[in-house]
C-alpha angles and dihedrals in degrees: 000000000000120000119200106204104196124111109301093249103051097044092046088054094051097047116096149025100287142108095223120021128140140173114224115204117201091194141149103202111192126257110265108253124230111279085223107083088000086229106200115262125246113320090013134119126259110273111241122193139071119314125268118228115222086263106033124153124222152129118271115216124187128226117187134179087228126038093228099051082062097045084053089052097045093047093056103024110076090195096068101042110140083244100044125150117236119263148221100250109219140166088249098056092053093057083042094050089043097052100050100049085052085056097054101035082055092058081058094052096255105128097165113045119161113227120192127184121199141146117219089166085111088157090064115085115248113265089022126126085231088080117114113209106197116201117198128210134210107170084193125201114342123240110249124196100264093183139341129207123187128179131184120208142181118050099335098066084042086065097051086050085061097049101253093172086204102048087045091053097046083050081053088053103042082051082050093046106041102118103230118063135186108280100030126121104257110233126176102242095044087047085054096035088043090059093038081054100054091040088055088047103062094026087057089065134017107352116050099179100045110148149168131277112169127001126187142185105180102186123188101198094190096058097035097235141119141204115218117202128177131180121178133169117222099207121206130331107257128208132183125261135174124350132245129204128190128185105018116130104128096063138038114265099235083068083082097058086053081080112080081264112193109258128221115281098018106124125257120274126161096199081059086049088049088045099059095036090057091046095055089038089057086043114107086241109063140064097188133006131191126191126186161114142249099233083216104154085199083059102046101104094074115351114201107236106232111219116184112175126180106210129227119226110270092234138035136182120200138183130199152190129198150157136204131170080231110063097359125225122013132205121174145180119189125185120192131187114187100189107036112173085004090278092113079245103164123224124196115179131160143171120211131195120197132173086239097025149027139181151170130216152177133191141188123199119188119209115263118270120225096263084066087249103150101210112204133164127175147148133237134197111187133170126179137155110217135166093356090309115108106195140177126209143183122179134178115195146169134202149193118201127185126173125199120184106298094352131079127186135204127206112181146170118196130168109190124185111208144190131184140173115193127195112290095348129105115259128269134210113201135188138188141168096204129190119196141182125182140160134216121207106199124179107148125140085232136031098211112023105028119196090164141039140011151269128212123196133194125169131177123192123173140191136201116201098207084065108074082293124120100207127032111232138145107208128202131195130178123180124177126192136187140173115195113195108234118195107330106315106008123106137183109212103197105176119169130191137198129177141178140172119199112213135129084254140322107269107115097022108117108238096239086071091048113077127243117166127184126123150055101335104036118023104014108200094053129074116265111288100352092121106090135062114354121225138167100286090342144079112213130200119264139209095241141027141170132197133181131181140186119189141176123192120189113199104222093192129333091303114028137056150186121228137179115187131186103201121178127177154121155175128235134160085254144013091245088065093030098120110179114235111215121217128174136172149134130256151173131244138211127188122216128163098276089043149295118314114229125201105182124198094194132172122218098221089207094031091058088214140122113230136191112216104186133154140169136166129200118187129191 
């Protein structure tokens, strides 16, 4: 909060947006007493204590009604800091001292409040800096809103005279929404944030130069009370008119119009312009982006849409090290190319190197077309040996991506060609066209590090075996997420997962589409992917599987944290054999930019063994 301690009326004529507002005070403020004896003003008690010379010293300590009357005062009153000096009591500084507790405690809508300065230290000496001045503090009765009037000019209120039934239901909402209602304490920020309010409101659609003409606060201090008048001009109706765009020289200028762009004629909205900028911000192409307008009325006709973009290089190389208890040690190296053949057609490609596992990939995003459909295609070649299973592994996939508002939607076609051996068993060769379609919920404060909301997840892929496909299914596969904010910096993470695949058995479905659990981030207590169907040296996939975890994480300061987790989970041919393994522990937590950094000390309750989940990942 920010206190303004000039005189009332010249800070309330000062507050605001617009071009004429005043505050009007209706107020008897009581006759300065003599400085000699400091005898209590009107309505006060009779000062007891020594008398005070025209240049004493002493110490000033506050008494107030209300304990945070008296915080407000200390923290703007220098005077009455807990570690204050003492001072040279004048006559000067008391009116000072008057006038501006009479200043604070009116931003707070106290307009009458009753001061009082004695000194009952009798035991220090006159003219001594052991003297204690005590102030005394009555904030007296609060103003409340008495009436408001607000009145909106210029071609908006035309519009409601003709009739117009949607102007005259957003008039209805800005008089719903203004901060300050009859009845209300007036208090000096809610009366400024009440007209900036108002002002956003109209400028954020519509009308992009509303403004204020006349602004009052009319207080009648003796009978605790305020009037409240408003007047604003809407300006023109603006509506939106050619495009400009600054900065771009990588890609081809019809990349910007791929996402969702504003067209001519449609009318201004800021929440659109924010729309599209985020869009392109959150695009593979583009550093910074800036979208706006010049609220120009000469210009609302037809605005010109402002458009500044800082590139990205077209192409990066990375390199990168990591390690995980899942999969060990990680090295990486990742090439990208944003623009190849010139059609801002946008390559990822990596090959990664683990300790269990290692793969190769390459990736090519289209840019989106105008319907908000995201086109990709790529290969993968992948082997690993986990959990006493080596497997190889090539897959070619495509894939249609759209995004509206909190929801995104897959569409995909893969055909994978597998083969595992696993411990003690013979080798299999394994092959499936797969179709898939899935949705993600997401409605979290925070992409990458999530205090609040929640995610849901469902995803359905089928194969026919009389398509290059060795084993007919149809696999589900449903996951939910929350994080509930607990106190100011505590949260409880609860996710759940459940999973099936229909087929008359499992021969001929590629592992990758069967379900094994186990590991740092599922249950936690048990090595990556062991929880599934035993066999001798190996753990197989199953046709059904179901996590749950409840976790509470304590942030001890801004980067590191405390956590203790319950997970529970596993993986079987059936639900008839599916038998949860418990594992609990406690951890520590690090933020960094891409997300908090766990390392887990977790116990399987059925393994009857301690277990360090731990990963981390740095890339260059």
């Amino acid at each position: 909060m920010q206190i303004n301690l000039r005189p009332l009326l010249i800070f309330f004529c000062a507050v605001g947006f617009c071009s004429a507002g005043t505050v009007r005070a209706q107020q008897t403020v009581p006759t300065e007493a003599p400085v000699a004896g400091l005898p209590a003003p009107d309505g006060d008690s009779e000062a007891s204590g020594s008398t005070i010379s025209t240049a004493s010293s002493g110490r000033l300590q506050l008494v107030a009604a209300k304990s945070r009357w008296a915080d407000l005062l200390r923290e703007h009153i220098p005077e009455f800091a807990n570690n204050a000096e003492a001072q040279n009591i004048t006559p000067a500084l008391i009116k000072r001292l008057r006038l501006d507790i009479s200043n604070i405690l009116s931003t707070e809508g106290y307009f009458s409040p009753q001061i009082q300065f004695d000194n009952p230290d009798q035991a220090a000496a006159p003219g001594t800096a052991n003297k204690i001045i005590r102030v005394t503090v009555e904030a007296g009765p609060r103003t409340v809103i008495e009436n408001v009037s607000l009145k909106v000019l210029g071609p908006m209120a035309d519009a409601i005279d003709a009739g117009d039934k949607a102007v005259t239901k957003r008039r209805r909402a800005l008089q719903e929404d203004w901060g300050l209602a009859v009845g209300q304490p007036f208090r000096e920020n809610d009366w400024s944030d009440s007209k900036n309010q108002l002002l956003e409101s109209l400028r954020s659609d519509t009308y992009a130069a509303a403004g204020m003409t006349f602004s009052e606060a009319k207080i009648d201090a003796d009978q605790h009370s305020a009037v409240l008048k408003v007047d604003v001009d809407s300006g023109p109706v603006f509506t939106l008119g050619e495009m400009r765009v600054t900065g771009l020289q990588r890609y081809p200028s019809w990349l910007i119009e791929r996402y969702q762009a504003p067209r001519k004629g449609e009318v201004y909205s800021r929440s659109r312009l924010l729309d599209f900028q985020r869009s392109l911000q959150n695009s593979p192409y583009f550093a910074t982006v800036a979208v706006g307008i010049d609220p120009d009325p000469e210009k609302a006709e037809a605005v010109p849409v402002d458009v500044t973009v800082v590139e990205r290089q077209a192409r990066d190389l990375s390199f990168g090290l990591g390690y995980s208890t899942n999969t060990g040690y990680r090295s990486e190296v990742a090439y990208r190319d944003r623009n190849i053949l010139d059609q801002a057609w946008d390559l990822r490609s990596a090959v990664r190197l683990e300790q269990r596992r290692q793969l190769g990939y390459v990736d090519i995003y289209l840019p989106p077309r105008e319907s908000k459909f995201l086109d990709s295609f790529g290969v993968l070649v992948e082997r690993e040996n986990i959990a006493g299973v080596r497997s190889s592994r090539s897959a070619l996939g495509v894939k249609r991506t759209s995004t509206r508002g909190h929801l995104e939607q897959r569409l995909g076609l893969n055909i994978v060609r597998e083969k595992i051996s696993p411990d003690g068993e013979a080798e299999e060769v394994n092959k499936a066209l797969v179709a898939s379609i899935g949705w993600t919920w997401r409605d979290v404060d925070q992409p990458f590090d999530p205090r609040k909301g929640q995610i849901l997840q469902f995803d359905l892929a089928a194969s026919e075996k009389a398509l290059l496909s060795d084993q007919r299914f149809i696999r589900s596969y449903a996951k939910y997420q929350r994080w509930i904010p607990v106190r100011k910096t505590d949260t409880v993470i609860l996710r759940a997962e459940l999973g099936a695949v229909f087929s008359k058995d499992e021969e001929g479905i590629p592992e990758d589409y069967l379900f094994r659990t186990g590991g740092s981030t599922t249950v936690r207590g048990y090595g990556y992917q062991t929880l599934g169907i035993q066999h001798i040296g190996s753990t197989r996939g199953g046709r059904v599987m179901a996590t749950a975890s409840a976790e509470y994480v304590h942030w001890l300061n801004s980067s590191w944290g405390a956590a203790t987790f319950l997970d529970v989970g596993n993986a079987a041919d059936n639900w008839r054999e599916l038998n949860l393994k418990q594992g609990m522990g406690v951890g520590a937590r690090y933020k960094t930019p891409a997300g908090p950094i766990a390392l887990d000390l977790a116990y399987g309750r059925q393994a009857k063994k301690v277990r360090l989940d731990f990963s981390i990942a740095i890339a260059f």
